[in-house]
C-alpha positions in Angstrom: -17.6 -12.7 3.1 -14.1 -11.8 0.8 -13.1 -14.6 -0.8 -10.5 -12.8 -2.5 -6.9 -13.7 -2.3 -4.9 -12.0 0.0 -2.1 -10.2 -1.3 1.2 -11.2 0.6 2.7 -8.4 3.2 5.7 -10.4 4.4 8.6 -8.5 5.1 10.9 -10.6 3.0 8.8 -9.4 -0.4 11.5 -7.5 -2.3 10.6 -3.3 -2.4 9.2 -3.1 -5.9 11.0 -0.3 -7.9 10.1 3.4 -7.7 9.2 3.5 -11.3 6.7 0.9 -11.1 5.6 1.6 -7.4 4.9 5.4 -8.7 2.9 3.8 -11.8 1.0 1.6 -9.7 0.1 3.9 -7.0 -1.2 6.4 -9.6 -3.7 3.5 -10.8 -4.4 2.3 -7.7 -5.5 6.3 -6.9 -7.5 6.3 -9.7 -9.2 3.3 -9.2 -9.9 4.4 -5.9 -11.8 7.5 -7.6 -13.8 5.2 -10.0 -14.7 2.5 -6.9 -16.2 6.0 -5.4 -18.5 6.8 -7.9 -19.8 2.9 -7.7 -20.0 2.9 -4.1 -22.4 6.0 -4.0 -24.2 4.7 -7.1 -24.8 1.3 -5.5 -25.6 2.9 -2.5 -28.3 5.1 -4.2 -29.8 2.1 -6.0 -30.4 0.7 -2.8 -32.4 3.8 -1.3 -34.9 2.7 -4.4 -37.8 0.0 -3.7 -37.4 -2.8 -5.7 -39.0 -5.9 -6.6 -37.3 -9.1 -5.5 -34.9 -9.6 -8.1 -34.0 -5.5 -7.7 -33.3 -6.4 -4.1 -31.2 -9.6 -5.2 -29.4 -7.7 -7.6 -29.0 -4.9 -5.3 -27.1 -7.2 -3.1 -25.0 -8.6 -5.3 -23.6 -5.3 -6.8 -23.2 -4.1 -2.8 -21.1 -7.2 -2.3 -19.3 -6.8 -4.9 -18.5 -3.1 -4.4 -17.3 -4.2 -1.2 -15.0 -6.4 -2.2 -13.2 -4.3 -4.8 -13.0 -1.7 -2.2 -11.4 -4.1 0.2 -8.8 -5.3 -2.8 -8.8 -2.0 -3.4 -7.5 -1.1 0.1 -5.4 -4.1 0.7 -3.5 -3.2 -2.9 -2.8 0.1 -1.4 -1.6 -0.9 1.7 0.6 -3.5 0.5 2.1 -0.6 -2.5 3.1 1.6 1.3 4.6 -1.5 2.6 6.5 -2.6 -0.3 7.7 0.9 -1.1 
């Protein structure tokens, strides 16, 4: 279902500077507060009844919430790791 890339966690992947890492772990918050409001609102589109293509595009924008909330996750996990 993700087709995504997946980000490298090796433990030979150089610690990325504290600088950046701070930088990036303030977007990666922030992003995590904008994917929320998406996930409720996709989630609240699909309470509605739709037609067919509502449905289909319902779907689509769940799976694609999903997996920006799954990059999402693995961004932040790999930011502790490489820390």
């Amino acid at each position: 279902m993700n087709d995504a890339p997946k980000l490298p966690l090796s433990a030979s992947t150089a610690a990325i500077p504290p600088e950046q890492s701070q930088e990036m772990r303030r977007i990666a918050h922030d992003l995590s507060n904008a994917l929320e409001i998406v996930v409720q609102t996709s989630y609240l589109i699909g309470m509605l009844e739709l037609d067919e293509n509502g449905k289909q595009w319902a779907t689509m924008l769940d799976s694609g919430v999903r997996q920006a909330v799954a990059l999402n996750r693995e961004l932040r996990e790999y930011l502790r790791r490489n820390s």
